[in-house]
TORBADREN-444107 format. One record per residue (C-alpha): residue number from 1; x, y, z. Coordinates in pm, whole numbers, padded with zeros to 5 digits. Example, Ala and Ser with C-alpha at 12.3 -4.5 7.8 and 13.67 -1.06 7.14 Angstrom:
<sites>
<site><pos>1</pos><c1>01230</c1><c2>-00450</c2><c3>00780</c3></site>
<site><pos>2</pos><c1>01367</c1><c2>-00106</c2><c3>00714</c3></site>
</sites>
This chain:
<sites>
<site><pos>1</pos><c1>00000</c1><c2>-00976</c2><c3>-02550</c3></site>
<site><pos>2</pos><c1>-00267</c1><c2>-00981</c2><c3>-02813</c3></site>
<site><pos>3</pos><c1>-00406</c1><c2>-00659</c2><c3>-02874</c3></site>
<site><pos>4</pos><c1>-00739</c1><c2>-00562</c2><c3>-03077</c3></site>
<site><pos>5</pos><c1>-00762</c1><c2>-00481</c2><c3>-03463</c3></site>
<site><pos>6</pos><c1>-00877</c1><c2>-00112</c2><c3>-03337</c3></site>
<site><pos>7</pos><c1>-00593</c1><c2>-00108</c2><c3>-03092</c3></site>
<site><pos>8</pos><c1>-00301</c1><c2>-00182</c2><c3>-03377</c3></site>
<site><pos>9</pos><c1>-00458</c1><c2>00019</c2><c3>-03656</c3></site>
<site><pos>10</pos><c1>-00389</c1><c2>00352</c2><c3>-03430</c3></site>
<site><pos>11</pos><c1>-00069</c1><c2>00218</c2><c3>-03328</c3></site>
<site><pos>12</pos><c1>00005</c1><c2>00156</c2><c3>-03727</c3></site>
<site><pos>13</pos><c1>-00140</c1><c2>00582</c2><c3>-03753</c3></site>
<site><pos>14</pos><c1>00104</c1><c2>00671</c2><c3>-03459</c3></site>
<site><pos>15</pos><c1>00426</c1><c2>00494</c2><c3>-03550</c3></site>
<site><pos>16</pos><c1>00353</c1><c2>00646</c2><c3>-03886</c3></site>
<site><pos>17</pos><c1>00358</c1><c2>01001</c2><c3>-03750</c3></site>
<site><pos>18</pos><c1>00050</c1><c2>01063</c2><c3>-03924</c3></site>
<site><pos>19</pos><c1>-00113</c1><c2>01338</c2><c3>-03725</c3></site>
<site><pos>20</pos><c1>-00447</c1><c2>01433</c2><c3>-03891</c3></site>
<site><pos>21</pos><c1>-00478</c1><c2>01056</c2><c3>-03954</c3></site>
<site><pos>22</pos><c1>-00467</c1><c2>00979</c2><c3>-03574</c3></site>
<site><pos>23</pos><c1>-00716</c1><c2>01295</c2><c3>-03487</c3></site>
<site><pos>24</pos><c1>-00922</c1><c2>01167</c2><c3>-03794</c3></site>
<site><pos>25</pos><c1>-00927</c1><c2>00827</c2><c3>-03641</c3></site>
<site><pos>26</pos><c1>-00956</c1><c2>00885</c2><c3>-03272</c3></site>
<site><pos>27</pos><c1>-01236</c1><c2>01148</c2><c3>-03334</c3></site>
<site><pos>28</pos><c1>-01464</c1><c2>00887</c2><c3>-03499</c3></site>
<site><pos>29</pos><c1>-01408</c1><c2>00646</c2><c3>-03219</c3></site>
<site><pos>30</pos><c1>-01560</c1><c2>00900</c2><c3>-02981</c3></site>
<site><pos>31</pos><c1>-01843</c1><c2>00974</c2><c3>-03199</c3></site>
<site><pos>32</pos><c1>-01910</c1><c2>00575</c2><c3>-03168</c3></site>
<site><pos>33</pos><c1>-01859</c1><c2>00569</c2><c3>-02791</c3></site>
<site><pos>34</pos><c1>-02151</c1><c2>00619</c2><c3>-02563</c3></site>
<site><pos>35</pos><c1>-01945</c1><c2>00716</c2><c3>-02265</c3></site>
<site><pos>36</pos><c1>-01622</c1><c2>00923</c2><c3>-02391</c3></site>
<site><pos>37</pos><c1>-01418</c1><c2>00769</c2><c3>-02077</c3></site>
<site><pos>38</pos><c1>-01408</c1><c2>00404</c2><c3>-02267</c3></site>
<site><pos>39</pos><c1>-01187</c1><c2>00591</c2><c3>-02503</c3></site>
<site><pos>40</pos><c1>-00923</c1><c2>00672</c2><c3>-02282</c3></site>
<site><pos>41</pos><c1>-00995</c1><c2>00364</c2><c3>-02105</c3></site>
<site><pos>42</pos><c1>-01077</c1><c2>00122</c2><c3>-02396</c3></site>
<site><pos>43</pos><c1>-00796</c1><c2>00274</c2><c3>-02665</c3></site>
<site><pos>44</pos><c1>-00600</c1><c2>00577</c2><c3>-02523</c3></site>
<site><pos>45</pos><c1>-00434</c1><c2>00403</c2><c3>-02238</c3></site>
<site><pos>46</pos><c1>-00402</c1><c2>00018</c2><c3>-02376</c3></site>
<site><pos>47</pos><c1>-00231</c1><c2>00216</c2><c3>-02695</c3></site>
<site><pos>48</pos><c1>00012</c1><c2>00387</c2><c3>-02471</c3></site>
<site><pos>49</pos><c1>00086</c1><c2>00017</c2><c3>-02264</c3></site>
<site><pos>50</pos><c1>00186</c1><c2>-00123</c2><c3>-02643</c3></site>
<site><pos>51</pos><c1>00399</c1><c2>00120</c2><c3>-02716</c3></site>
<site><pos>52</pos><c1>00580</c1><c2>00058</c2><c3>-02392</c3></site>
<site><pos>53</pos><c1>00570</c1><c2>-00294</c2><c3>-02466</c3></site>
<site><pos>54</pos><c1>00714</c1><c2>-00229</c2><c3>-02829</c3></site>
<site><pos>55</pos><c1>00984</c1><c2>-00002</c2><c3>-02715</c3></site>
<site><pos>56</pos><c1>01112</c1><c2>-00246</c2><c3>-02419</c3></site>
<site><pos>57</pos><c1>01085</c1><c2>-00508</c2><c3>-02663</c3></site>
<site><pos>58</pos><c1>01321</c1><c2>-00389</c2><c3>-02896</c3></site>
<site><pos>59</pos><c1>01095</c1><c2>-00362</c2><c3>-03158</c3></site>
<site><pos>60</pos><c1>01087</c1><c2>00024</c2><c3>-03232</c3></site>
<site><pos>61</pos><c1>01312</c1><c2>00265</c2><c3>-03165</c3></site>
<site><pos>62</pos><c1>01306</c1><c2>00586</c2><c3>-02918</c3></site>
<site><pos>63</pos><c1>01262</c1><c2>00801</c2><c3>-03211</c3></site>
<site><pos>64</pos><c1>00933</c1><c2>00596</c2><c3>-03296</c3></site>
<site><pos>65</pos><c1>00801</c1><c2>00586</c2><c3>-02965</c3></site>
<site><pos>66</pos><c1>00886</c1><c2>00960</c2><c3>-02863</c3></site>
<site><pos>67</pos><c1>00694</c1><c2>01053</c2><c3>-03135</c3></site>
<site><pos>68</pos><c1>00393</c1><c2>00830</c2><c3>-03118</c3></site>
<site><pos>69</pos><c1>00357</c1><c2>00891</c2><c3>-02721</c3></site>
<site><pos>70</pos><c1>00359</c1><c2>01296</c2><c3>-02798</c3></site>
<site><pos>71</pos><c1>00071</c1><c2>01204</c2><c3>-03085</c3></site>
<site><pos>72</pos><c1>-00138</c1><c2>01007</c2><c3>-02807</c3></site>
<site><pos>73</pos><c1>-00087</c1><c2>01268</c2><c3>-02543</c3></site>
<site><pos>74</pos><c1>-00186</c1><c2>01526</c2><c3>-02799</c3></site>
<site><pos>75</pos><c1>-00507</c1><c2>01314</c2><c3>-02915</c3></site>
<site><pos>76</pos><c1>-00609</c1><c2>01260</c2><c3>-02468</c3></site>
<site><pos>77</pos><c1>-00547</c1><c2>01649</c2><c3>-02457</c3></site>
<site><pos>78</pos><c1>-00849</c1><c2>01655</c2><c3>-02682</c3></site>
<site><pos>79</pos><c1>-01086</c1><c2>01386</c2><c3>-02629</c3></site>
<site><pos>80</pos><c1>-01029</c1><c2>01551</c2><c3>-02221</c3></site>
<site><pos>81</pos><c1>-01215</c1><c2>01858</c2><c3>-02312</c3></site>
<site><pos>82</pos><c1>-01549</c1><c2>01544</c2><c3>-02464</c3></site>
<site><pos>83</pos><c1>-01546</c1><c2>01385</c2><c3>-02080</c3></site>
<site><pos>84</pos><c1>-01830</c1><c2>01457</c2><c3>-01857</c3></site>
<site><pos>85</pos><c1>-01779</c1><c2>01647</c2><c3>-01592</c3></site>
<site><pos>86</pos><c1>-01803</c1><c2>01424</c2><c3>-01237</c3></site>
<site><pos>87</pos><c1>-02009</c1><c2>01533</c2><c3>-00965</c3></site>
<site><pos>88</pos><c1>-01762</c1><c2>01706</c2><c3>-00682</c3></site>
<site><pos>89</pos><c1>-01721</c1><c2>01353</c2><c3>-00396</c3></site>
<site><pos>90</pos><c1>-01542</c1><c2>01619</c2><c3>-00149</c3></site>
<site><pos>91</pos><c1>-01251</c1><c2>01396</c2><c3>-00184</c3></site>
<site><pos>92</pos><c1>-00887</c1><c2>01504</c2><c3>-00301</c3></site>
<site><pos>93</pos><c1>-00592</c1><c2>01357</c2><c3>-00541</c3></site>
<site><pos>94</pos><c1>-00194</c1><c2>01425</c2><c3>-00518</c3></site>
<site><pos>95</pos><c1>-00039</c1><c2>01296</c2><c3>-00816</c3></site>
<site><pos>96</pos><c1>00332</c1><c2>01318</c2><c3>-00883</c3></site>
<site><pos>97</pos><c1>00526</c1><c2>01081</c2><c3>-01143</c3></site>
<site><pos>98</pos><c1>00801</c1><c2>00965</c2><c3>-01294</c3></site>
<site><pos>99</pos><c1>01025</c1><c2>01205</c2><c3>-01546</c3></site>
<site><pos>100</pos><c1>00886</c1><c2>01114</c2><c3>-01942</c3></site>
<site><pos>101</pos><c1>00657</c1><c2>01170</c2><c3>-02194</c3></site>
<site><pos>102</pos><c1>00481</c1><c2>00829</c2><c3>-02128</c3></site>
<site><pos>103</pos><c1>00466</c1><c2>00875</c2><c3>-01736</c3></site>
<site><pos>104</pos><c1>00352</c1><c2>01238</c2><c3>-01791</c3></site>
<site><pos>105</pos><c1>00075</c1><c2>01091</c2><c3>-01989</c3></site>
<site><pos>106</pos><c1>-00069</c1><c2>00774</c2><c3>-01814</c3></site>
<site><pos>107</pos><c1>-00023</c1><c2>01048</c2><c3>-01524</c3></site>
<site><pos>108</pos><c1>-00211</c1><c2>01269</c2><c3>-01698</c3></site>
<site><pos>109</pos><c1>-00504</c1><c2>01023</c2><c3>-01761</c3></site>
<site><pos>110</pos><c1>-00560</c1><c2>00917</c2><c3>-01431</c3></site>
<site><pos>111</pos><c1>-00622</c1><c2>01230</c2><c3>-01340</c3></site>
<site><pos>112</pos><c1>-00872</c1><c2>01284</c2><c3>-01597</c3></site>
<site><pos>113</pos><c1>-01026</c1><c2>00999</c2><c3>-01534</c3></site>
<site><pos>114</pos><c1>-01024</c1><c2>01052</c2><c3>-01137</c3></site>
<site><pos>115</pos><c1>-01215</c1><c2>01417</c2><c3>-01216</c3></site>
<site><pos>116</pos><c1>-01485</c1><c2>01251</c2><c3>-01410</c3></site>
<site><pos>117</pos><c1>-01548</c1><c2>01048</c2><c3>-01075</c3></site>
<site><pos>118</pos><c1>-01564</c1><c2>01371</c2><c3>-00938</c3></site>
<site><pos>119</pos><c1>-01250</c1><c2>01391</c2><c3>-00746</c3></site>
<site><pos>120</pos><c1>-01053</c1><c2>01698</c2><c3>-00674</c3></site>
<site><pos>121</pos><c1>-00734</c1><c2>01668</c2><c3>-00876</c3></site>
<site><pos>122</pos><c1>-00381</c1><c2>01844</c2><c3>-00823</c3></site>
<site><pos>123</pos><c1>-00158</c1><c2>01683</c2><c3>-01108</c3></site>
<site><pos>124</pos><c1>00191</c1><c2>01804</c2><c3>-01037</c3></site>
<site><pos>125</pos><c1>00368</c1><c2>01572</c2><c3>-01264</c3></site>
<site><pos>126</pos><c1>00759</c1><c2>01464</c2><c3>-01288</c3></site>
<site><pos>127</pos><c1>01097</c1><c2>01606</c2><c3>-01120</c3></site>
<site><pos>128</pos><c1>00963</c1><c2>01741</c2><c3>-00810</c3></site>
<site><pos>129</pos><c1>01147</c1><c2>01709</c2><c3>-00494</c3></site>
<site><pos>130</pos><c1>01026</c1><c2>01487</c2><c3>-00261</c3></site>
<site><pos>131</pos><c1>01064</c1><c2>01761</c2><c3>00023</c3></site>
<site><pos>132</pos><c1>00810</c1><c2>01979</c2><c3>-00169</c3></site>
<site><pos>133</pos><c1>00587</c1><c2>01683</c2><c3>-00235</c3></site>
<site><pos>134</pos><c1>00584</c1><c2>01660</c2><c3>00107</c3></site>
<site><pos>135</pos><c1>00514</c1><c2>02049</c2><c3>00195</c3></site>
<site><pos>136</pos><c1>00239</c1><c2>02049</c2><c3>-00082</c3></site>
<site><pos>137</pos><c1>00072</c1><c2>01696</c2><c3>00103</c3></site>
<site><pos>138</pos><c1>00097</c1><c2>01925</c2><c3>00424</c3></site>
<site><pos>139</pos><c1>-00089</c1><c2>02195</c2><c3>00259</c3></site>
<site><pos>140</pos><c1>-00303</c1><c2>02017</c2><c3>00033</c3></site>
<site><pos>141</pos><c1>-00417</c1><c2>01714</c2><c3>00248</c3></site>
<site><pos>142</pos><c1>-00511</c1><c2>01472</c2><c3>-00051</c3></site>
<site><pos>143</pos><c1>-00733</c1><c2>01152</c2><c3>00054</c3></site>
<site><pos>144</pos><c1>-00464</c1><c2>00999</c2><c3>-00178</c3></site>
<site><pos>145</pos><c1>-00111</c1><c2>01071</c2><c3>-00308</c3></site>
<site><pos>146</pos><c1>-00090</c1><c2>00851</c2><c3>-00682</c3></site>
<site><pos>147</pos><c1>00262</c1><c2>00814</c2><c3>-00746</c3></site>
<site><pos>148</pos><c1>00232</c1><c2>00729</c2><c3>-01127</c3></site>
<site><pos>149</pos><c1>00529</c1><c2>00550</c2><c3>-01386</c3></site>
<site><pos>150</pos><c1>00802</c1><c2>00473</c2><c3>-01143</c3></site>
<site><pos>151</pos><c1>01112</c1><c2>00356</c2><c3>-01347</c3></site>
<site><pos>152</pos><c1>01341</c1><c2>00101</c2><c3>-01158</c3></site>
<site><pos>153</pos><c1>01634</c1><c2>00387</c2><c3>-01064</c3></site>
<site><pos>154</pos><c1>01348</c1><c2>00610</c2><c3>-00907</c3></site>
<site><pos>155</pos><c1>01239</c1><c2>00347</c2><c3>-00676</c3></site>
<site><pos>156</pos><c1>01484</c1><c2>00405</c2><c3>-00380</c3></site>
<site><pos>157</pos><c1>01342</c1><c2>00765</c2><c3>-00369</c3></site>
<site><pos>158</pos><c1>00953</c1><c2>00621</c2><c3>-00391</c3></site>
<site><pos>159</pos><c1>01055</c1><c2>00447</c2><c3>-00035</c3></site>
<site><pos>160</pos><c1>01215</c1><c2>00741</c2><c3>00091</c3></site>
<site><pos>161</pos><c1>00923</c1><c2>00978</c2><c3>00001</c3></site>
<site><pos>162</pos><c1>00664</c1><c2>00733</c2><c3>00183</c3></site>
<site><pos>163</pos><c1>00883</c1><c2>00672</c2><c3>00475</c3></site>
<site><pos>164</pos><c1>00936</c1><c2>01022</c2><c3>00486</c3></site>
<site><pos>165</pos><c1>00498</c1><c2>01118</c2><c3>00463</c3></site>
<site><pos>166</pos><c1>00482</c1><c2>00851</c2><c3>00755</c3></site>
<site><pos>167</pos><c1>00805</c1><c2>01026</c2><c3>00979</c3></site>
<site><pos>168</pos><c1>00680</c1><c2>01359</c2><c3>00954</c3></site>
<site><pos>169</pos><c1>00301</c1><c2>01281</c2><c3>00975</c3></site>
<site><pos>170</pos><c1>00148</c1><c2>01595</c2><c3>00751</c3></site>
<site><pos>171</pos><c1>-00103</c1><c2>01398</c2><c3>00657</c3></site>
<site><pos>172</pos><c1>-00092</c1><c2>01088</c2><c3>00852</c3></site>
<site><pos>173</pos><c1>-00488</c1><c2>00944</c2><c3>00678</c3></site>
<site><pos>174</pos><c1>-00316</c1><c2>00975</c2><c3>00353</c3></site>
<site><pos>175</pos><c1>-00324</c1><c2>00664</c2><c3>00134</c3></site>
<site><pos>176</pos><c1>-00070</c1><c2>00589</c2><c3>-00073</c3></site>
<site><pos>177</pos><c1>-00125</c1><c2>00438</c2><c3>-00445</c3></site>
<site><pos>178</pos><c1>00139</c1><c2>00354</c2><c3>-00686</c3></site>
<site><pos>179</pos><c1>00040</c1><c2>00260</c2><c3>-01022</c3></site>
<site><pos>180</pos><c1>00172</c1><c2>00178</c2><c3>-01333</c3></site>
<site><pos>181</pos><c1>00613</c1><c2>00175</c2><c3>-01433</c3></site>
<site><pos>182</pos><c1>00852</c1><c2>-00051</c2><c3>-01259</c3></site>
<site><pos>183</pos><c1>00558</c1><c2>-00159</c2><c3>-01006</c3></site>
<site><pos>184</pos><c1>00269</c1><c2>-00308</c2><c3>-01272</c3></site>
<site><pos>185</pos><c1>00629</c1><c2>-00527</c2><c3>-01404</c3></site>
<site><pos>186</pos><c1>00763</c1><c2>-00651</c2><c3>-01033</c3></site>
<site><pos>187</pos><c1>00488</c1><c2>-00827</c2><c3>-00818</c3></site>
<site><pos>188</pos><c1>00485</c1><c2>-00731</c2><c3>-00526</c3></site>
<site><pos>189</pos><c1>00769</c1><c2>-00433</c2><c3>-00533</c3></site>
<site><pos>190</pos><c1>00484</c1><c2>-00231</c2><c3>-00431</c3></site>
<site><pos>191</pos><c1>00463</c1><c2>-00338</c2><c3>-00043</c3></site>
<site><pos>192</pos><c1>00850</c1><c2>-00311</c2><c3>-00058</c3></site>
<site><pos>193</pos><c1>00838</c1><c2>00071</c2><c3>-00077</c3></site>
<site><pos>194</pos><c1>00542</c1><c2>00077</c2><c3>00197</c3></site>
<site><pos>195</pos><c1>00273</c1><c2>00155</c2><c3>00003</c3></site>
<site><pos>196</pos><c1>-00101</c1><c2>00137</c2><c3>00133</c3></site>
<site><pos>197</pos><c1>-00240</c1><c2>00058</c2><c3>-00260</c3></site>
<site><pos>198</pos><c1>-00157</c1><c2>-00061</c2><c3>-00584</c3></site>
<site><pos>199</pos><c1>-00278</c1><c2>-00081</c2><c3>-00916</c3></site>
<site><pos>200</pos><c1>-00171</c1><c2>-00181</c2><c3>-01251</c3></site>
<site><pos>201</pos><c1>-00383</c1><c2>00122</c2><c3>-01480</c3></site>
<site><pos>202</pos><c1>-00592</c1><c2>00396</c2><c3>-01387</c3></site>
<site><pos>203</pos><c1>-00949</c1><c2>00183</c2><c3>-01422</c3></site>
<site><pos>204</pos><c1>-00809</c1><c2>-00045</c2><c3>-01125</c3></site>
<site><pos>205</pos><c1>-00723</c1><c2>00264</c2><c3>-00951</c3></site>
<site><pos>206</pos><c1>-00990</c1><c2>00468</c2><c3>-00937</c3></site>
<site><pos>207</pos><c1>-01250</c1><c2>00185</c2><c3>-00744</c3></site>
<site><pos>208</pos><c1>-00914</c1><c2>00074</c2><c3>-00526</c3></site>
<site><pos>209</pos><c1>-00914</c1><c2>00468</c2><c3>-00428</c3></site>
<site><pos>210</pos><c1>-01274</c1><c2>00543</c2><c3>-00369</c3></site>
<site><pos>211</pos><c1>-01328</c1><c2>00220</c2><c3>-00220</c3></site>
<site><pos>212</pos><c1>-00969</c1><c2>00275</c2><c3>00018</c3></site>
<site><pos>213</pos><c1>-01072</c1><c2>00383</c2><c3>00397</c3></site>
<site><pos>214</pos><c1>-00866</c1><c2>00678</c2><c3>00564</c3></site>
<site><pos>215</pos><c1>-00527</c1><c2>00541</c2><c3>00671</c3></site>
<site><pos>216</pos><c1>-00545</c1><c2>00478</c2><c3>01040</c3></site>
<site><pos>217</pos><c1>-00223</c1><c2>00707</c2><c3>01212</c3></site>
<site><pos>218</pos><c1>00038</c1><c2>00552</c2><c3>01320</c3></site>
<site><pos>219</pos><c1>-00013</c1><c2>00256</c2><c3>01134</c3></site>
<site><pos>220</pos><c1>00233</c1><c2>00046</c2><c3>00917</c3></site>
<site><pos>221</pos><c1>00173</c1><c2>00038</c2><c3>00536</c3></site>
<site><pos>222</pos><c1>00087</c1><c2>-00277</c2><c3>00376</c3></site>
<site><pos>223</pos><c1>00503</c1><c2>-00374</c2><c3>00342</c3></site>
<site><pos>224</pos><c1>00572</c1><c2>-00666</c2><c3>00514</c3></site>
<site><pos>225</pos><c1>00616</c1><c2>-00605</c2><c3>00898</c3></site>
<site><pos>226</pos><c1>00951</c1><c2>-00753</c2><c3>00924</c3></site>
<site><pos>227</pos><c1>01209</c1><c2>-00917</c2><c3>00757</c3></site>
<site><pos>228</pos><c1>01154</c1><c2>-01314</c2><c3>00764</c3></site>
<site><pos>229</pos><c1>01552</c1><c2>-01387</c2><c3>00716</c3></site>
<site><pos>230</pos><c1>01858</c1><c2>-01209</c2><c3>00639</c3></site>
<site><pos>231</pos><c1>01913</c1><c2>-01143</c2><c3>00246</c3></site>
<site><pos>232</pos><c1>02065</c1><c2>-00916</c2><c3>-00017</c3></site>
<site><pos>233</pos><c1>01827</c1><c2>-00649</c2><c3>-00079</c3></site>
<site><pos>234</pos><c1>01648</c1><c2>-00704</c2><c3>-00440</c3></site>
<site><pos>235</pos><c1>01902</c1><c2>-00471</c2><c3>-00664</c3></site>
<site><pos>236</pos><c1>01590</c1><c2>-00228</c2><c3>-00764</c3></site>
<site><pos>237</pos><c1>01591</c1><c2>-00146</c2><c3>-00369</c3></site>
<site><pos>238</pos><c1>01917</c1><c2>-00096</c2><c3>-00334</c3></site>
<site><pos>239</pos><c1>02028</c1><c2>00275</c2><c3>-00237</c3></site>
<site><pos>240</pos><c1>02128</c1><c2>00457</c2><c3>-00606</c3></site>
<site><pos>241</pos><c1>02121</c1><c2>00789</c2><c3>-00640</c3></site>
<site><pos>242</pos><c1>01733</c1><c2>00952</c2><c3>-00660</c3></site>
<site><pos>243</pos><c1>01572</c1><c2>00973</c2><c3>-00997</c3></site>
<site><pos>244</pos><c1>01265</c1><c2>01091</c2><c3>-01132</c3></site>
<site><pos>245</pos><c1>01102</c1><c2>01219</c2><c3>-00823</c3></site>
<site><pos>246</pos><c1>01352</c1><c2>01305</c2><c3>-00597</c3></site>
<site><pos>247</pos><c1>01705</c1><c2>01534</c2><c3>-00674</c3></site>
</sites>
């Protein structure tokens, strides 16, 4: 995927581990920007996506991309403190992730980028039960729960947390959004696990979220309503021991 000249020259700074060069770099680009959000949007998060695609293509290794993620979650801890601050909408995020420096960070971003909308964000990020996701959606009552970064061996436990929200009913007009990992890759994996919304970065998400209307109780996620013949369940649904969100 073709990427711009401004996109690969701070991917040349970060797989050089050249710190001050990055901050030097990434601190000009918001002085250009008229609206500091295009720079997570417009460089941040498309930088982090082609590292992914880098690593997964064999074409760096994990010391390379460990250390360029940590530089590009250290630059978005940053350029955070530059975004505007979003008028409160009265509405509330849940968002839990995968386990890794590159979930923790697109993670991360969304909900920065959900709080300059103005949402109320509660970012709990990666390893967390799914029985105290489920206590803190109880308490919390989030519009949304974002489930950010899913890798393919956490995906069992994705279906088991959403069936679980829809057994117990804690929050029962809760939407549920999964974005980004193992679902942006596998069309369609997303109605597999029952969720109510899906999308690919945080700039789909945030419209898809604010545009999403309570969930009506009782009802079915978008998954398909029944099986249309008998069939080997794909191998990324098949039961494996949690990961990532679940122990």
């Amino acid at each position: 995927m073709p990427v711009s000249p401004t996109i690969e020259h701070y991917v040349r700074l970060l797989l050089a581990g050249d710190r001050a060069g990055c901050r030097s770099f990434v601190r000009e680009q918001v002085g250009k920007a008229s609206d500091v959000t295009e720079v997570y949007t417009e460089l941040l998060w498309p930088t982090m996506e082609q590292l992914d695609r880098l690593y997964r293509a064999d074409r760096i290794n994990a010391a390379a991309e460990h250390m360029a993620t940590r530089i590009n979650r250290c630059i978005a801890d940053q350029v955070q403190l530059a975004l505007p601050q979003g008028v409160p909408n009265g509405r509330r995020l849940l968002i839990a992730c995968a386990e890794g420096e590159p979930e923790e960070l697109g993670a991360q971003m969304c909900a920065d980028l959900f709080e300059v909308r103005g949402w109320e964000v509660y970012f709990l990020g990666g390893g967390v039960p799914n029985d105290e996701i489920l206590s803190l959606v109880g308490q919390l009552r989030p519009d949304v729960l974002l489930i950010f970064g899913t890798q393919p061996g956490g995906v069992p436990g994705v279906r088991r947390l959403i069936d679980l929200l829809h057994e117990v009913g804690a929050n029962p007009t809760m939407n549920v959004l999964v974005s980004g990992g193992v679902f942006a890759r596998a069309d369609g994996l997303w109605k597999e696990v029952n969720a109510d919304l899906f999308a690919r970065t945080a700039k789909e998400a945030i419209p898809l979220a604010e545009k999403a209307l309570p969930r009506e109780p009782g009802t079915r996620s978008a998954g398909p309503v029944k099986r249309r013949r008998r069939r080997r369940r794909p191998p990324l649904l098949a039961d494996e021991p949690d990961a990532a969100l679940t122990h």
